[in-house]
Structure formats: C-alpha cells, structure tokens
matplotlib code that plots the C-alpha trace (Angstrom):
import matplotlib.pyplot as plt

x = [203.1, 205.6, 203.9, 205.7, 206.4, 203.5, 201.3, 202.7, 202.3, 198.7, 197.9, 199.6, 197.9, 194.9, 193.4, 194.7, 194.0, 190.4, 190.5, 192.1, 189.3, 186.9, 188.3, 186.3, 188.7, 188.1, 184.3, 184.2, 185.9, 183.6, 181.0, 183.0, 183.2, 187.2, 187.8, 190.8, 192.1, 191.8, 193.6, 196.1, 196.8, 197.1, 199.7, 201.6, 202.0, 203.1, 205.9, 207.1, 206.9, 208.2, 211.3, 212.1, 211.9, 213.3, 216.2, 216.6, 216.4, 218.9, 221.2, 220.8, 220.5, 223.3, 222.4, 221.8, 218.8, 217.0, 218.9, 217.0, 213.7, 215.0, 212.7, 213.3, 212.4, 209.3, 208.3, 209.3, 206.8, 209.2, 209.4, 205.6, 204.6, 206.6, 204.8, 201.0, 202.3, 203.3, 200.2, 197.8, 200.4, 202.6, 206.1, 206.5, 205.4, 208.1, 207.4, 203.7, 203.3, 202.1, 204.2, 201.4, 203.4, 201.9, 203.6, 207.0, 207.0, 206.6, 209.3, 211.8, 210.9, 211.5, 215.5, 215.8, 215.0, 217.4, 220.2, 220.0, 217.8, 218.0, 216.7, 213.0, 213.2, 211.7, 208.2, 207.7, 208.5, 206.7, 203.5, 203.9, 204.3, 201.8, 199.2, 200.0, 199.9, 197.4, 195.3, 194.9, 193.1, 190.5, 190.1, 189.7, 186.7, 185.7, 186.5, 184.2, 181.3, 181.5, 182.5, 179.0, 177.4, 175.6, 176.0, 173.8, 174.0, 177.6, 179.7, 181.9, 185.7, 188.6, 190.4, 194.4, 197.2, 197.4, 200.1, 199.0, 202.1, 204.3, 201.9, 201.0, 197.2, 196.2, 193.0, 191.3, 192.7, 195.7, 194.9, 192.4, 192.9, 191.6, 194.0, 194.7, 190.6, 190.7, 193.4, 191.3, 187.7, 186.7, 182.8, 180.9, 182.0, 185.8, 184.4, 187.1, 185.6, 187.0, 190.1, 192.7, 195.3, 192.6, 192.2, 195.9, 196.6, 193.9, 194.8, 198.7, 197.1, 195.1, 198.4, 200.1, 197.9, 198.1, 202.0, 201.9, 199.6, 201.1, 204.6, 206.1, 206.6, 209.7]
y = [-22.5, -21.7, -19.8, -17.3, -17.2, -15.1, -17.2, -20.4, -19.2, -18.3, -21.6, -23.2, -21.6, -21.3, -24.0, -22.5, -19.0, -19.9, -21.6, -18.2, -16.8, -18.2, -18.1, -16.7, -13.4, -13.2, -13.3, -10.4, -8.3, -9.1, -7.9, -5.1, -6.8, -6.8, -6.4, -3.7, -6.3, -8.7, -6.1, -5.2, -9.0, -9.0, -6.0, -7.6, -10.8, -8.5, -6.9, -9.9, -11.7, -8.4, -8.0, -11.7, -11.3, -7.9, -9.4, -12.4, -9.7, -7.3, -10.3, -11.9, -8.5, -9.5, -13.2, -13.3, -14.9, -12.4, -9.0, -8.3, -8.0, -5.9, -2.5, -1.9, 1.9, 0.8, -2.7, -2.9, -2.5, -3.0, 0.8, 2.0, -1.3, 0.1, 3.5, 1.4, -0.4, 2.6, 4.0, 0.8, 0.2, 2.8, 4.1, 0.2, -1.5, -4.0, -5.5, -5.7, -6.9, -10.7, -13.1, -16.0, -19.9, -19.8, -16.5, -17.7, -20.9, -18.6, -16.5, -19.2, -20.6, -17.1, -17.6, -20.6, -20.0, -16.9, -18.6, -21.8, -21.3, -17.4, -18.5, -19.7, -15.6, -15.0, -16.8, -16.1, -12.1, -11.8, -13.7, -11.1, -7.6, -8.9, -8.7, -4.8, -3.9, -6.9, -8.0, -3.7, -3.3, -5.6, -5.1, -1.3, -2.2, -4.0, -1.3, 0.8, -1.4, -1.9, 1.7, 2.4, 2.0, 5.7, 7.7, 10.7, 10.3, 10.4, 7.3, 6.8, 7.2, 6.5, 9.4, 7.8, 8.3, 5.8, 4.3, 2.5, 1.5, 4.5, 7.3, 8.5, 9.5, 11.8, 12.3, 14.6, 13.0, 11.4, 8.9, 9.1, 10.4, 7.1, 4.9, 2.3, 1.7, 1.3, -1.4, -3.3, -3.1, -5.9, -4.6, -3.6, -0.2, -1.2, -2.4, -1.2, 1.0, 0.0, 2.1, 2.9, 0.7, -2.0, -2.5, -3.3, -4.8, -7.4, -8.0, -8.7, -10.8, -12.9, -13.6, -14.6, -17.1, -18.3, -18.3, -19.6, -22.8, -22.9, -22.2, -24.0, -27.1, -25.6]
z = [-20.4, -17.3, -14.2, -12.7, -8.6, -8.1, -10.0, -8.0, -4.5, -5.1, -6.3, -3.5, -1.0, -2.2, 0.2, 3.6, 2.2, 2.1, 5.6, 6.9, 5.5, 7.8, 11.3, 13.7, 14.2, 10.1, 10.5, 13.5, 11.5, 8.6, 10.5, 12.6, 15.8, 16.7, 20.2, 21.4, 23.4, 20.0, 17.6, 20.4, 20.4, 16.6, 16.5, 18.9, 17.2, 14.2, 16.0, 16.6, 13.0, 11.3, 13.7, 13.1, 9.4, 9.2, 11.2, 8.8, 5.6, 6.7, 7.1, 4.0, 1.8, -0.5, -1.1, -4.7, -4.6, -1.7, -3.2, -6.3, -3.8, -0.8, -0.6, 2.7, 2.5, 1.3, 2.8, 6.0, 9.0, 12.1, 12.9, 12.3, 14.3, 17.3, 17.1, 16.8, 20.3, 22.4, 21.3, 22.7, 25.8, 26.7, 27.0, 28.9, 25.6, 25.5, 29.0, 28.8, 24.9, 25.0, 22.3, 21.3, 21.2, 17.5, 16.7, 18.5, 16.7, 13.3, 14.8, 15.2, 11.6, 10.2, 12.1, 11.0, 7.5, 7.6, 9.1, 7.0, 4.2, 3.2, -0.4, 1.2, 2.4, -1.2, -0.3, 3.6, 2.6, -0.7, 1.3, 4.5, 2.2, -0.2, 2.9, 2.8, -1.1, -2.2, 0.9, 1.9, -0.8, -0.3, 3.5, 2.5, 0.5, 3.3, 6.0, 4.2, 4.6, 8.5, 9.0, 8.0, 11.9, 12.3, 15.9, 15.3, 11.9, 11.2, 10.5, 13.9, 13.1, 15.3, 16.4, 16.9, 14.8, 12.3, 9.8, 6.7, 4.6, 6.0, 5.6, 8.8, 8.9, 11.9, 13.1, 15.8, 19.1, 20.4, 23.3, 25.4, 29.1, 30.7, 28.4, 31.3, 31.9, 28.2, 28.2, 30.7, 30.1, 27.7, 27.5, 24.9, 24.8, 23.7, 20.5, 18.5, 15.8, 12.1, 10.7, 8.1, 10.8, 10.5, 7.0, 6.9, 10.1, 9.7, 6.1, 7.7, 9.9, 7.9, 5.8, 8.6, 9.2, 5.5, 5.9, 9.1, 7.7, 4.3, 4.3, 8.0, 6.2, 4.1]

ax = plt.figure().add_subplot(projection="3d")
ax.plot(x, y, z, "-o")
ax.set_aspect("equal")
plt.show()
C-alpha cells in the first residue's frame, strides 16, 4: 500500500521528533518555566527562518511542483512575527534581535534549497506550517495545564497582544511602562507566564528543531 507525503515525513522523523521532544527548552516549557529572554530568543530565530522561507516561496510560487501548496494568505508568519518583535524590543527591533549560528546555518539551507532545489520547498514548508495547524494544537492542551499556577485564586494570564495563526487576540494591557528593566532582568520575576503566542511559538520551535535535525541533509 503507497504512503502518502504526509504519512512519509512523519515516519522519517519520527526519531529526531522525539529527541526535540526532550531538550531542555522542551522540558521548561513542559513544566512552564520559559524565560522572556528564552522566548524572545525563540521569536527571534523565527523571524529569521520564516523570512528566509517566505523569501524562497514567493520566488518559486509558480514551480510546478511548489504551486499547488502556496497559501500564503493563510500560512505565512513573516508579518505577525514582525509585530511579536517590536512588541519584546522596540521600534529598534531590527538592530537589537540576536540571529543564533544554528538558525543562520538553517537560514542559508532554506536559500539554498530555494535557489537550487525549489522542489525540496515542499518538505521544509509542510514541516514549518505543520508546527502551526498540527503541533498548536497539542501545545494548547498543554498551555492549559501550566497556565493553571493560582495568584489569589485566579489563573495568571498575560496581558500583550498576541497573534496565533493571524487572529489577533488582545488582552487588558499593551506593554508595560518599565519595558527596558523587563528586557534586562533575568530573575525570577520575568518568568514568562504561558500564552496563546506560546502555545504556537513553542510548537514552531520545536519543529524547527525537528527540520533543523532531520531535513539539512537534503
């Protein structure tokens, strides 16, 4: 019986999925200890792999083998990840937003692959966007479980505006008035509480690691 892509990428990664699975970053979120200076680091390497890939897409959008799965309306993440960053760093985002050697290799592998390659496209997009729809899903179970720390009784929510597959969810508060303490203090207190940006943020994170493991070797 034939497998369809779907079915084969699963079973090919199944191995590095598992070891993404357990990385220590995986196992604080797990128990709802991710850092703001952590998640910042995680949207930032984000940025970074969606504008490579986004780039790569929008140049191969009429290959035949890439067209019959461009949804860029309702995949791609460049725009809202550029809202999340001026949120975290300010109007100055682009000077002050670290790029990870990890995340720039991935980055040039994503231009490569786009310039030579545009058929391997199909697996390093249908890996990344599946983080949103597939991985989401879980990590919103999941986000419900650590969410469930009491402060007078009342689970403790984060107040930013957040994006979760382009629908914008506001809550009570923009920033907060001491923003540049926050972006600095690494103590207990910047512990960031779990959120709807969270539950798919991590889960695009996790699957870059899986991609990042499993699919460099095309």
């Amino acid at each position: 019986m034939s497998q369809d892509l779907s079915e084969l990428l699963k079973e090919a990664t199944k191995e590095v999925h598992e070891q993404a699975e357990n990385t220590p970053f995986m196992r604080n979120f797990q128990k709802g200890q991710v850092s703001l200076h952590e998640f910042k680091l995680v949207t930032a390497s984000l940025y970074f792999i969606y504008s490579a890939l986004e780039e790569e897409i929008e140049r191969n959008k009429d290959n035949p083998v890439y067209a019959p799965v461009y949804f860029p309306a309702e995949l791609h993440r460049k725009a809202a990840l550029e809202k999340d960053l001026e949120y975290f760093y300010g109007s100055n985002w682009r000077a002050e937003i670290p790029c990870p050697e990890a995340t720039q290799k991935y980055v040039e592998r994503l231009h490569y692959v786009g310039k030579n390659h545009p058929e391997l496209l199909v697996a390093h997009a249908y890996t990344r966007y599946l983080g949103d729809l597939s991985g989401g899903q879980v990590f919103e179970a999941l986000q419900k479980l650590v969410s469930t720390s009491q402060e007078n009784g009342h689970a403790v929510q984060s107040k930013a505006e957040l994006r979760t597959r382009n629908v914008n969810k506001l809550h009570e508060n923009g920033p907060a008035a001491g923003k540049e303490n926050e972006r600095t203090s690494r103590t207990q207190a910047d512990m960031l509480t779990t959120s709807p940006l969270v539950q798919w943020i991590l889960a695009l994170g996790f699957i870059a690691t899986t991609v990042a493991l499993g699919l460099f070797a095309m």
